[in-house]
C-alpha positions as a printed NumPy array, in Angstrom:
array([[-19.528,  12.966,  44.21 ],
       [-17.63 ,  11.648,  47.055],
       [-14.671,   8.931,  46.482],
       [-16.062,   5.399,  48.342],
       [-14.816,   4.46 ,  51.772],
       [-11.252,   2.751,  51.842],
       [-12.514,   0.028,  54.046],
       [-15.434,  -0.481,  51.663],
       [-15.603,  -4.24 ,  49.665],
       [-14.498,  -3.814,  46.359],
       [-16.567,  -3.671,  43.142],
       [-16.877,  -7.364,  41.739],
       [-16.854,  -6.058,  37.726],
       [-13.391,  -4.025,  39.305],
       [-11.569,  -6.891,  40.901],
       [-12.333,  -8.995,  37.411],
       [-10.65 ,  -6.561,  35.823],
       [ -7.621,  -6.792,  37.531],
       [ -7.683, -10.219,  37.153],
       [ -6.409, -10.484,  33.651],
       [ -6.112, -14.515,  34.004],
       [ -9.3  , -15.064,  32.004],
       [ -8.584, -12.876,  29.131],
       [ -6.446, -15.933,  26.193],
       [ -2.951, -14.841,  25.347],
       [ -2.938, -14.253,  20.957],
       [ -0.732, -17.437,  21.039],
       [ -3.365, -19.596,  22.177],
       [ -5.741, -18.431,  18.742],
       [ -4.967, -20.737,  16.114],
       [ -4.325, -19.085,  12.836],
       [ -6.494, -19.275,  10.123],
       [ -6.165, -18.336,   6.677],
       [ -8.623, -16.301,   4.616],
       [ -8.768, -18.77 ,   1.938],
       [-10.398, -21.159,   4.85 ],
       [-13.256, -19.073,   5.143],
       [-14.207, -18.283,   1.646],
       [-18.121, -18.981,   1.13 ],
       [-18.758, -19.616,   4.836],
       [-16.348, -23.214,   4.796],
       [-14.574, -23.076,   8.366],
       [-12.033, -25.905,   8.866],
       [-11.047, -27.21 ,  12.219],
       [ -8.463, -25.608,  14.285],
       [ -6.388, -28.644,  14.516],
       [ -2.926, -28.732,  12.423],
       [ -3.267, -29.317,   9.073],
       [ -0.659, -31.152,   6.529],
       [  0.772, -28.182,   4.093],
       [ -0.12 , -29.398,   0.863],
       [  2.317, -28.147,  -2.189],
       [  1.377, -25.974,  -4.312],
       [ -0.971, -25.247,  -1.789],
       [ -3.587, -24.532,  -3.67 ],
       [ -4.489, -25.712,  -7.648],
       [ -6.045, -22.392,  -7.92 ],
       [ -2.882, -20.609,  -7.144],
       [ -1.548, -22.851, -10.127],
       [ -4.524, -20.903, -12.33 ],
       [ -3.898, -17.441, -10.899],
       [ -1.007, -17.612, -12.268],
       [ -1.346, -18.497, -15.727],
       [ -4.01 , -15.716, -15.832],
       [ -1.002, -13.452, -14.732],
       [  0.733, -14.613, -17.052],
       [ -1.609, -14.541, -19.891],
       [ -2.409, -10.632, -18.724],
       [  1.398,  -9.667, -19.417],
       [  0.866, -11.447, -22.642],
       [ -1.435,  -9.65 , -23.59 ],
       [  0.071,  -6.188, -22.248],
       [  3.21 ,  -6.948, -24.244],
       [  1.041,  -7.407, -27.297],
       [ -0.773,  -4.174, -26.066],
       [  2.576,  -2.362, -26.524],
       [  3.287,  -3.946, -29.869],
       [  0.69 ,  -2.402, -31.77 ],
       [ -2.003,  -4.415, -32.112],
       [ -4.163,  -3.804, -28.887],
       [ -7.184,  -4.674, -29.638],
       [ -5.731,  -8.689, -29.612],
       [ -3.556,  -7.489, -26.608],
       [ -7.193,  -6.062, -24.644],
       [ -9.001,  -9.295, -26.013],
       [ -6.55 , -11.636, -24.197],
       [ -6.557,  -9.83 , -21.196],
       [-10.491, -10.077, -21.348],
       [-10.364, -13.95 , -22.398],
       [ -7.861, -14.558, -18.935],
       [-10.546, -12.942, -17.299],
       [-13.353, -14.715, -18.112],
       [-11.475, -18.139, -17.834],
       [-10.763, -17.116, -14.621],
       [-14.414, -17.031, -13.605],
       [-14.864, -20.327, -15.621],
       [-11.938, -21.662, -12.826],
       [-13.212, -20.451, -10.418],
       [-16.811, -21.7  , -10.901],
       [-15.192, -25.101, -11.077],
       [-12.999, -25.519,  -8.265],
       [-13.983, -25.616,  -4.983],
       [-13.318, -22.838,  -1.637],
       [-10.41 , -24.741,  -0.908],
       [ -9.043, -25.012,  -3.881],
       [ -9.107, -21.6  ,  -5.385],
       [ -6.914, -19.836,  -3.605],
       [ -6.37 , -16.141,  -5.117],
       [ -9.147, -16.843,  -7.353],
       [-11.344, -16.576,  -4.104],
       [-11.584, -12.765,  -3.024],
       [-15.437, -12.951,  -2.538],
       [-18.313, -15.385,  -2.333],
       [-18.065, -17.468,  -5.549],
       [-21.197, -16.349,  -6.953],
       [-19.753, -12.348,  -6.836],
       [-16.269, -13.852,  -8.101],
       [-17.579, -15.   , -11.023],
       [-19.788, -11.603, -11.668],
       [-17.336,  -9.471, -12.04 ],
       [-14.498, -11.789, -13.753],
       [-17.068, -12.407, -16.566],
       [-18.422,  -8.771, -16.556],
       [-15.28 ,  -7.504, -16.612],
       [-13.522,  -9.649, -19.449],
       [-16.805,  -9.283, -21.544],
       [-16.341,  -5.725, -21.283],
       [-12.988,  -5.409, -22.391],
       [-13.876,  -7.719, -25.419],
       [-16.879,  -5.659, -25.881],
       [-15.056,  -2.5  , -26.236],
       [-12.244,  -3.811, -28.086],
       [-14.575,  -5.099, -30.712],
       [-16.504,  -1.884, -30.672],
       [-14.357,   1.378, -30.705],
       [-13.6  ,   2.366, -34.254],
       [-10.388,   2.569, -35.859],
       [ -9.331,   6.574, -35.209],
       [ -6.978,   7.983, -37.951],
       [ -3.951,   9.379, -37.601],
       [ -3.195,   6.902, -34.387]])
């Protein structure tokens, strides 16, 4: 293969190449915030007042944190099967939150679509409770 002619016209797709004018700078996107988009909700780009705390679901998340290291410390006490039925019980309240509030409100309660949310917060806490309840006493422990 030969290289073109100098003289030749250049190749339109070349010459909008070069032109770099069409392509936005990243300052001209508008961020967004993942919470936004939880179960398809997608808010206008336009600013939006910060509400404090942003989020009532944030306000939840925590108190299942908190609730967890409860029941962690109780864990480490001695009597974990109360310790592992607390942890399960945040858990499932959790999904109860999170079935109540709405995208926008949930904040880190949102990872998924709210129907998969709640799945595996209320599988998972039932599970714990479940095996907690279940697994015999072992001597010598």
């Amino acid at each position: 293969m030969t290289d073109p002619a100098p003289d030749s016209p250049p190749d339109e797709s070349v010459e909008r190449s070069r032109d770099e004018s069409w392509i936005a700078p990243p300052e001209s996107v508008p961020p967004i915030s993942a919470e936004d988009l939880v179960d398809g909700d997608h808010p206008g780009y336009g600013p939006q007042e910060r509400r404090y705390p942003s989020t009532i679901g944030g306000a939840f998340y925590i108190c299942v944190l908190a609730v967890t290291v409860a029941g962690l410390v109780v864990v480490t006490s001695g009597d974990w099967r109360l310790g592992i039925r607390m942890v399960g019980g945040a858990l499932i309240a959790a999904a109860v939150v999170r079935m109540l509030l709405a995208p926008q409100d949930a904040g880190m309660l949102a990872v998924r679509h709210k129907a998969l949310d709640m799945v595996l917060l209320t599988g998972l806490g039932a599970a714990l409770i479940f095996l907690a309840t279940s697994i015999p006493d072992q001597p010598g422990f």
